[in-house]
Rosetta silent file (secondary structure, phi, psi, omega in degrees, C-alpha in Angstrom):
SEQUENCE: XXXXXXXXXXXXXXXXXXXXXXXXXXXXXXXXXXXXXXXXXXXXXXXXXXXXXXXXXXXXXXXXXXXXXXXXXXXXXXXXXXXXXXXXXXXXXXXXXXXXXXXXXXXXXXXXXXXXXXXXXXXXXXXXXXXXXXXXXXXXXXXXXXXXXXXXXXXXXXXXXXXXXXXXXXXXXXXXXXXXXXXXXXXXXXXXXXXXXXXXXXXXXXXXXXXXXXXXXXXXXXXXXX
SCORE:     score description
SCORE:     0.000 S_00000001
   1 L     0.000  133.442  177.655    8.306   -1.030   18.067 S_00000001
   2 L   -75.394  140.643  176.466   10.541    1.793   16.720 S_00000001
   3 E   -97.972  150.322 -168.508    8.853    3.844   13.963 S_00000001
   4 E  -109.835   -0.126  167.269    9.595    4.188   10.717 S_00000001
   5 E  -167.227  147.118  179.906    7.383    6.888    9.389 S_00000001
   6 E  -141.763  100.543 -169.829    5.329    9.792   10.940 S_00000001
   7 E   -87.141  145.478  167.901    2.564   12.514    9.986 S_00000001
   8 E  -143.519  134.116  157.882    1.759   14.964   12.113 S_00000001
   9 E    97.720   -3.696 -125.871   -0.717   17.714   11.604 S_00000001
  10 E   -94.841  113.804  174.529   -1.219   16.531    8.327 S_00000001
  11 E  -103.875  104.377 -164.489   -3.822   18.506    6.126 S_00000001
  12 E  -134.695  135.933  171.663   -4.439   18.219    2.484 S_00000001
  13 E  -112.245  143.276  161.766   -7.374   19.912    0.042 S_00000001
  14 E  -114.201   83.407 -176.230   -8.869   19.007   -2.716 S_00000001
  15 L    70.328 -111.272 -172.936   -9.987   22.592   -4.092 S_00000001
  16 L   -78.370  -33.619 -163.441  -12.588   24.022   -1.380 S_00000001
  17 E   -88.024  161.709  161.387  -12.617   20.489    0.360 S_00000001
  18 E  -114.911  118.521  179.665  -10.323   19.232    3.015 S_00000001
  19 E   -96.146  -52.905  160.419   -9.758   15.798    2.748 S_00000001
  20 E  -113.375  151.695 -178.066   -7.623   15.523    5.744 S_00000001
  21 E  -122.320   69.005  170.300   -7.797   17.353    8.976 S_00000001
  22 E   104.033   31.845 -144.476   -4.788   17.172   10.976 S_00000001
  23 E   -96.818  135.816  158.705   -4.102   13.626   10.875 S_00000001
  24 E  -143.754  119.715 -162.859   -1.200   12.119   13.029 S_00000001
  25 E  -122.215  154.477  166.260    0.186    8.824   12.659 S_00000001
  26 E  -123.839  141.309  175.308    3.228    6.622   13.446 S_00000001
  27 E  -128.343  114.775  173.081    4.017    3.763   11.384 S_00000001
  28 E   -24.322   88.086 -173.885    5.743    0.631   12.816 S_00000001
  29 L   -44.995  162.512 -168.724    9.479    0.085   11.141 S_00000001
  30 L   -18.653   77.392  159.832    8.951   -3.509    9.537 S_00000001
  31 L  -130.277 -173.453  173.271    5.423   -4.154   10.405 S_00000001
  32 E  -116.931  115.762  169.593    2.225   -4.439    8.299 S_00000001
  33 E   -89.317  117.328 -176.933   -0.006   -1.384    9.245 S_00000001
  34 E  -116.043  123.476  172.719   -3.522   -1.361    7.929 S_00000001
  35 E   -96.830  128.999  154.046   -5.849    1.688    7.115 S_00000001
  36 E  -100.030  166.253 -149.416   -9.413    1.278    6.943 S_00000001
  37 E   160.546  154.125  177.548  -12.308    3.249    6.177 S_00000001
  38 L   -96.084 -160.123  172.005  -15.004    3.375    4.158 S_00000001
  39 L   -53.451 -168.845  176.242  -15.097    5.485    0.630 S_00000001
  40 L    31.557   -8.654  167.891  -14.307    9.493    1.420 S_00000001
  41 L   -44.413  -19.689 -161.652  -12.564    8.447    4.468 S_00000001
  42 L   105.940  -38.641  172.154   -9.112    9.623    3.476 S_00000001
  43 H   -30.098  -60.102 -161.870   -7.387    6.842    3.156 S_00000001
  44 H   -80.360  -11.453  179.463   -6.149    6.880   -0.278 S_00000001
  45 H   -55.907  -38.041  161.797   -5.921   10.456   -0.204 S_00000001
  46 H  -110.178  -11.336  145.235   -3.403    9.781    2.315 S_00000001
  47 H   -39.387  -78.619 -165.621   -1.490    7.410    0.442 S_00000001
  48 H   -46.669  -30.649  171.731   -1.074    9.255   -2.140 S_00000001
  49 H   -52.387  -45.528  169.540    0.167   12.035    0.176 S_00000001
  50 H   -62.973  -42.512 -168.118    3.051    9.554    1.660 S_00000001
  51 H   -80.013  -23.107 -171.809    4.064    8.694   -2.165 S_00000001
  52 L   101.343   17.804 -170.569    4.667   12.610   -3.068 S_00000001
  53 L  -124.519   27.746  166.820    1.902   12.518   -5.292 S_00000001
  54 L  -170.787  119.525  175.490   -0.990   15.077   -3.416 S_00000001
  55 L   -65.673  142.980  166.775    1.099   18.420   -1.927 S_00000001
  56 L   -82.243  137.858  158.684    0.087   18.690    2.257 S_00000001
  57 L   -88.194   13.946  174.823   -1.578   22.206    2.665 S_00000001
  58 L  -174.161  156.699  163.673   -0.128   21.473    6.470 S_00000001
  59 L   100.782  166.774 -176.372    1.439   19.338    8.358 S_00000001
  60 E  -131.460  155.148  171.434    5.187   17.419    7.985 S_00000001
  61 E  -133.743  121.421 -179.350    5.927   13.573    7.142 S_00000001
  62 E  -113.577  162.206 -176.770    8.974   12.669    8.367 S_00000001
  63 E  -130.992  102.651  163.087   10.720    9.169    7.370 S_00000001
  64 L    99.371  -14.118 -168.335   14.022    7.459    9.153 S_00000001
  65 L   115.588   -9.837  141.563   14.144   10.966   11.052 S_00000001
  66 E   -65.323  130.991 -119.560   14.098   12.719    7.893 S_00000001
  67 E  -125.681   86.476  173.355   12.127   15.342    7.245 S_00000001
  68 L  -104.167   34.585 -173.576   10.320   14.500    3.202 S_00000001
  69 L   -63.715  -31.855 -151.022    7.114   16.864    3.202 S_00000001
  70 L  -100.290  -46.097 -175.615    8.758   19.008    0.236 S_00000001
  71 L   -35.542  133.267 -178.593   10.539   15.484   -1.605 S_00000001
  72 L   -90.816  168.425 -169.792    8.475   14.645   -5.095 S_00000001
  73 H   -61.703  -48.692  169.556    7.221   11.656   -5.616 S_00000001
  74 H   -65.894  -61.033  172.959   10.599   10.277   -7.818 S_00000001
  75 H   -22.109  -63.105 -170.780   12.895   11.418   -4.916 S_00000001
  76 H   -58.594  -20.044 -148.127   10.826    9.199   -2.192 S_00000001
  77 H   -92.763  -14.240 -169.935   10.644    6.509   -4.691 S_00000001
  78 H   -90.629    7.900 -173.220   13.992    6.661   -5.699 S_00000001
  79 H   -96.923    1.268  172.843   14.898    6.537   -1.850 S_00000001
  80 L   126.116    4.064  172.978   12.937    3.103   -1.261 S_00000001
  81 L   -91.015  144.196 -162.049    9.187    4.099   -1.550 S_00000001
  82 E  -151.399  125.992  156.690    6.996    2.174   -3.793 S_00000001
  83 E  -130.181  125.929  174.070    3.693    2.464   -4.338 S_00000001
  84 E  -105.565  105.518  179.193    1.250    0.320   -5.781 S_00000001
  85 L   -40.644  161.122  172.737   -1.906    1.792   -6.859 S_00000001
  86 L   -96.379  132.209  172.451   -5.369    0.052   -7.174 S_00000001
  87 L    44.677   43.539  179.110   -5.417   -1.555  -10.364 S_00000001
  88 L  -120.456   10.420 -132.183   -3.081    0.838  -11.802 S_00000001
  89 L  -105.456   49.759  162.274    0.371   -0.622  -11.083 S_00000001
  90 L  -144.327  156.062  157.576    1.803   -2.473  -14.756 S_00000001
  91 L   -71.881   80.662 -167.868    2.425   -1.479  -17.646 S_00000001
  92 L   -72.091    4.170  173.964   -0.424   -2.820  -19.880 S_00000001
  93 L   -77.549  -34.092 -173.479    0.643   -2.319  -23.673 S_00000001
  94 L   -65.132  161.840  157.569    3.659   -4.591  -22.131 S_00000001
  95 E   -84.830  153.759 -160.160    4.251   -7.956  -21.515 S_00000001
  96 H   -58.164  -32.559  179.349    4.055   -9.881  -18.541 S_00000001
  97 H  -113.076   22.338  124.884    7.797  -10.474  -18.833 S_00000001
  98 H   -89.033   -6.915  158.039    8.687   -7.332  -19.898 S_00000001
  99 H   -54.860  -81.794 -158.602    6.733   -5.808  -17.282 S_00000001
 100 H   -58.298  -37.472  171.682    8.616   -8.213  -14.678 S_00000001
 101 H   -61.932  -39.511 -159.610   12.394   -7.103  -16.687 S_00000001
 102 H   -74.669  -47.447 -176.489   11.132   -3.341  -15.981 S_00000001
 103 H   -43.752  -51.135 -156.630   10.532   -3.911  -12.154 S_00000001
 104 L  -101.296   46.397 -168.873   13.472   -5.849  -11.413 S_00000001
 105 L   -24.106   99.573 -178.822   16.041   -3.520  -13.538 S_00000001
 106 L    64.877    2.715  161.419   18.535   -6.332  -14.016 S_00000001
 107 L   -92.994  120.302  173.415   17.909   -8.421  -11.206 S_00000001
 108 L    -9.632  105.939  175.579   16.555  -11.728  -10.980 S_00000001
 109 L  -106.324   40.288  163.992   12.604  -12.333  -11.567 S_00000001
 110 L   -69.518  -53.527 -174.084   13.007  -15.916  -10.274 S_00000001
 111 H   -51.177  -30.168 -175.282   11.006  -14.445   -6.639 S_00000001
 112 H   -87.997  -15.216  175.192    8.145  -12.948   -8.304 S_00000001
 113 H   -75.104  -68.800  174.044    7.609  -16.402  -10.724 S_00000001
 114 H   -18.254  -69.834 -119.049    8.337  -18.366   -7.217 S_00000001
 115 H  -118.305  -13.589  177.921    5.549  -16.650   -5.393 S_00000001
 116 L  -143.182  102.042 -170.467    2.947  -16.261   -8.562 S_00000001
 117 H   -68.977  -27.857 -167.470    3.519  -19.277  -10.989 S_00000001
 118 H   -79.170   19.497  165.955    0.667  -18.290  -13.048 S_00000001
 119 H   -99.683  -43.083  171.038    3.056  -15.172  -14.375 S_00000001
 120 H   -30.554  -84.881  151.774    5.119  -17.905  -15.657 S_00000001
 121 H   -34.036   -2.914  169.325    2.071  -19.082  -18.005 S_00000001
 122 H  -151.065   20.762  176.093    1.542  -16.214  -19.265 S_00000001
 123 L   -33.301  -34.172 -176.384    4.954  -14.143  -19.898 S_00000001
 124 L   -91.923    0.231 -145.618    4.252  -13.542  -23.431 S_00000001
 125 L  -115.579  147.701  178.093    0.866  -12.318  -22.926 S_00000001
 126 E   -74.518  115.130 -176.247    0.187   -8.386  -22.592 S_00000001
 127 L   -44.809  -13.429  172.474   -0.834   -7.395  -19.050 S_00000001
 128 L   -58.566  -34.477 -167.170   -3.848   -5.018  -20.283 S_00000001
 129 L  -110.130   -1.961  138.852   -5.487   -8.691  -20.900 S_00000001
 130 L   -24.800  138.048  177.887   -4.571  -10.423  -17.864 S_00000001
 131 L   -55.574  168.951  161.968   -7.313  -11.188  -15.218 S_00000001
 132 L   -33.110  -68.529  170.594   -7.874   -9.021  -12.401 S_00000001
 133 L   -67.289  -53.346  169.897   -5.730  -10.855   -9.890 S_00000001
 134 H   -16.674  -62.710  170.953   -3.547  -11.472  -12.382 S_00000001
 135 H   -62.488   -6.242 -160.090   -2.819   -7.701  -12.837 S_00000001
 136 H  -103.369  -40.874 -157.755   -2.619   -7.652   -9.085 S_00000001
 137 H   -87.884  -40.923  172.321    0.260  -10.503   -8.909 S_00000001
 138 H   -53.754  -49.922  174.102    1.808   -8.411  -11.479 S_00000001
 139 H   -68.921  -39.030  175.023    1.887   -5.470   -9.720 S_00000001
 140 H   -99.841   29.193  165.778    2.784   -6.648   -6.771 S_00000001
 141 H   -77.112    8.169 -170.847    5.978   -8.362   -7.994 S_00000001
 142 H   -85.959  -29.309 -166.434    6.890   -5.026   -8.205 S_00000001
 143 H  -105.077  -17.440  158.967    7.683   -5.164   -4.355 S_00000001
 144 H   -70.117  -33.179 -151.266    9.572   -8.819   -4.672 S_00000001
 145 L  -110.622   16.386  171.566   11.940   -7.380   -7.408 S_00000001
 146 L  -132.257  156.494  153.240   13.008   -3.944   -6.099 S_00000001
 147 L   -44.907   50.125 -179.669   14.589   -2.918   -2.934 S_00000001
 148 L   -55.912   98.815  151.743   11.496   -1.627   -1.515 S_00000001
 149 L   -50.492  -85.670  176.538   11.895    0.233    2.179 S_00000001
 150 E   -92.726  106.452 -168.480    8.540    1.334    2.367 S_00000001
 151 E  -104.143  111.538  177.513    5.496   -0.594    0.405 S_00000001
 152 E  -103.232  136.921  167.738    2.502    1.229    0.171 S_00000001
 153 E  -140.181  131.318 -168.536   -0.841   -0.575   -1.230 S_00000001
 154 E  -131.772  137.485  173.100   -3.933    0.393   -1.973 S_00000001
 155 L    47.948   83.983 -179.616   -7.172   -1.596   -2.211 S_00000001
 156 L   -64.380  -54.851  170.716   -5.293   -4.742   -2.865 S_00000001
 157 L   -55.933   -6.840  176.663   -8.138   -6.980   -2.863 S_00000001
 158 L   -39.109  103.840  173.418  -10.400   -4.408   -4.728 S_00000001
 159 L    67.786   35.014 -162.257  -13.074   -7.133   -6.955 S_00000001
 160 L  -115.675 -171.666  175.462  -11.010  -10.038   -6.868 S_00000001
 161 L   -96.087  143.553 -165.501  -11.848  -13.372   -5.542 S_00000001
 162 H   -34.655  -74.188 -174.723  -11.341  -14.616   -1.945 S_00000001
 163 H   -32.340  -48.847 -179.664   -8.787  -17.202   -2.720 S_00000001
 164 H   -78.964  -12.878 -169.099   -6.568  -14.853   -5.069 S_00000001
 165 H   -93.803  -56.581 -170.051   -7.090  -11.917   -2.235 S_00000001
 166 H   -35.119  -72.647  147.206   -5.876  -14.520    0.509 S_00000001
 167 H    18.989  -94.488 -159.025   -2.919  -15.213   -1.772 S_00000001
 168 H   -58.594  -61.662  173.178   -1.906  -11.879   -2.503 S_00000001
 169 H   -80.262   12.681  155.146   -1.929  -10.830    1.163 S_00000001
 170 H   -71.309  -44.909 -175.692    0.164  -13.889    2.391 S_00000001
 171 H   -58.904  -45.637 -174.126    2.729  -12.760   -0.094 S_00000001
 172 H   -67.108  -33.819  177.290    2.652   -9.336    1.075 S_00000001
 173 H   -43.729  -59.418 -177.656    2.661  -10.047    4.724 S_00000001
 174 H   -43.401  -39.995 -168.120    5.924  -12.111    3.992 S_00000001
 175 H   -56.376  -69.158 -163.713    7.594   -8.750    2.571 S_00000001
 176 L   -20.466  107.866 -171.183    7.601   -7.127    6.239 S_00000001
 177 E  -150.452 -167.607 -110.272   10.264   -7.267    7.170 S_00000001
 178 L  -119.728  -23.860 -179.579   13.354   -5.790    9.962 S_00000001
 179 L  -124.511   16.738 -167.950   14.152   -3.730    6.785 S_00000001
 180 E  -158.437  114.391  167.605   10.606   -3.241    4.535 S_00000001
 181 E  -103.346  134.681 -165.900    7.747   -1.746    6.034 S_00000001
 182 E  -127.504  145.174  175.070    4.174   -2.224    4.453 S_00000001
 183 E  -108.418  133.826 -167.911    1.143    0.103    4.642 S_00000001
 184 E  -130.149  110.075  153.406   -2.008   -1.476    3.320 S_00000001
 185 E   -73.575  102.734 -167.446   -5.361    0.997    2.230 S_00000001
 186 E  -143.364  109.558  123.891   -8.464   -1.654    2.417 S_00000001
 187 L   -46.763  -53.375  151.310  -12.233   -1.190    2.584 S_00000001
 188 L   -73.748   77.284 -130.231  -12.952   -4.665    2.505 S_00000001
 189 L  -130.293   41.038  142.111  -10.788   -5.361    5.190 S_00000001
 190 H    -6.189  -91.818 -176.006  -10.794   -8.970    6.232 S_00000001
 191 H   -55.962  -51.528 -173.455   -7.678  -10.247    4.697 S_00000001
 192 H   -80.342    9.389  173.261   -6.033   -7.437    6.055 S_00000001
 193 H   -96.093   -8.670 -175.932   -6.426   -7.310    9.375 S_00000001
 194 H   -63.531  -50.097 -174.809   -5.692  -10.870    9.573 S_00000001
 195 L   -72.304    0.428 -141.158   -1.893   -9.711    8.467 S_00000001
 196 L  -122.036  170.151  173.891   -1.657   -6.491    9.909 S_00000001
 197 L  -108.722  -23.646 -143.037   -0.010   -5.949   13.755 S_00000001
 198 E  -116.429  163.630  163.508   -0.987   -1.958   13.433 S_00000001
 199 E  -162.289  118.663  157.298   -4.813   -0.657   12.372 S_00000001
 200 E  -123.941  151.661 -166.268   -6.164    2.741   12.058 S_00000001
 201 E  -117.109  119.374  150.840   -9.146    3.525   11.043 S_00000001
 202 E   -76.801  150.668  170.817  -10.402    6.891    9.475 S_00000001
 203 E  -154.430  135.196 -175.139  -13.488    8.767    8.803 S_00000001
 204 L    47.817   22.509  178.829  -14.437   11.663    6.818 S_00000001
 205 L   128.052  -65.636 -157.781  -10.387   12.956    7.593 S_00000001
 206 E   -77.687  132.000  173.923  -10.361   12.229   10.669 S_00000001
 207 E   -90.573  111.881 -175.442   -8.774    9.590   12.681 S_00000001
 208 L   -76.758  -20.288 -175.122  -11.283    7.171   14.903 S_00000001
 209 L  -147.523 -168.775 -153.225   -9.403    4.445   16.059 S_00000001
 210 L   163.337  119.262  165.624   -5.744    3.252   16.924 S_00000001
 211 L   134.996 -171.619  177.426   -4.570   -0.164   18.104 S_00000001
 212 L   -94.129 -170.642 -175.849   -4.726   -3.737   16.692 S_00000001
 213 H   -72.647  -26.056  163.518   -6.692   -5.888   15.451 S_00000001
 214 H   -40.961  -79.385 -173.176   -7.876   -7.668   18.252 S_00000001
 215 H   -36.440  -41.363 -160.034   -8.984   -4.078   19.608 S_00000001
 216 H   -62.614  -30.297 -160.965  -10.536   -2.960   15.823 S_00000001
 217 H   -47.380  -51.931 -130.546  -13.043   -6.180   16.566 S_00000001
 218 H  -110.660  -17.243  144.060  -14.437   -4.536   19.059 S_00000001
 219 L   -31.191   87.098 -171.420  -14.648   -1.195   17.959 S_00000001
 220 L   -31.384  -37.749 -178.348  -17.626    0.691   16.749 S_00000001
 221 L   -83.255  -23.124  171.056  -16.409    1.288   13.381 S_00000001
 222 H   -29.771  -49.216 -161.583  -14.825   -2.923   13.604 S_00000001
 223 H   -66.056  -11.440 -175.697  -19.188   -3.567   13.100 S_00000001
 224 H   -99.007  -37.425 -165.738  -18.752   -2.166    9.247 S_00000001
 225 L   -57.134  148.426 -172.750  -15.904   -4.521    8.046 S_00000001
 226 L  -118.347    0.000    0.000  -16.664   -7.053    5.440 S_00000001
């Protein structure tokens, strides 16, 4: 598969600590890639690093063949990267359907009603008091109603219930696509590996594994997944 993003070398501190050491990955053009890990692994650390939002103290990220280590976080995002945080990504003083107006600046927010009905039901209601999943359907309607390239997510499935986690990653799975590439950040990581083609797994910074999921099974760190 040709790739569509690449770190190499990639180092980042958090004050005395180094949270990654050197990491180097390729990411699949319009596949679903999944990182796993447990807590302090790195993972979100390297999210956030891909969105422009935690400076590399080494290392380059290149995108399309472009070279975005130095690009802030509104540059990548305004160039097709979108990331949705865990349980940060609406606006909760807002309403569900002004939330859904801000995402899809002027476009139609018949796809994200399509694919989560229960947004429908509750349009007038402020998203701070939505359920969990709820806030989760919200957010990620964020990635039906914009021209996303590159979909980053992290800890989709973070407290929610199987049935609403299944859900949520059929819908995302669907985004992947020949022109939308999705990165997934899971602990619990079930649902996602069911979706994913790509899996790497980190610890403490470092990367341990590489290959799919079939392979991850069978892995030594594959025995910690819930």
């Amino acid at each position: 598969m040709p790739i569509t993003l690449s770190v190499d070398g990639l180092r980042v501190r958090h004050g005395p600590i180094e949270a990654l050491h050197g990491v180097d990955l390729d990411f699949p053009a319009g596949a679903v890639t999944a990182l796993v890990g447990r807590n302090g692994s790195g993972r979100s650390t390297l999210l956030d690093t891909l969105a422009g939002l935690v400076r590399p103290t080494a290392g380059t990220i290149t995108w399309n063949g472009v070279d975005i280590t130095a690009w802030p976080a509104d540059r990548r995002a305004r160039a097709g990267l979108t990331l949705i945080p865990e349980r940060g990504g609406v606006f909760a003083g807002l309403s569900v359907a002004d939330n859904l107006r801000l995402f899809a600046d002027g476009r139609d927010v018949a796809p994200a009603l399509t694919a989560f009905p229960v947004l429908a039901d509750r349009r007038r209601q402020r998203a701070g008091t939505l359920s969990g999943g709820e806030q989760q359907m919200l957010a990620v309607s964020r990635a039906l109603l914009t021209p996303a390239k590159l979909l980053l997510l992290d800890e989709l499935s973070q407290g929610l219930a199987p049935r609403v986690a299944a859900h949520l990653y059929d819908v995302v799975a669907g985004l992947a696509t020949a022109e939308r590439t999705v990165i997934l950040v899971e602990q619990h990581t079930g649902e996602a590996l069911r979706r994913a083609e790509v899996v790497y797994a980190l610890s403490r910074g470092t990367v341990t594994f590489r290959g799919d999921p079939t392979e991850y099974e069978t892995h030594p760190d594959g025995a910690h997944r819930t």
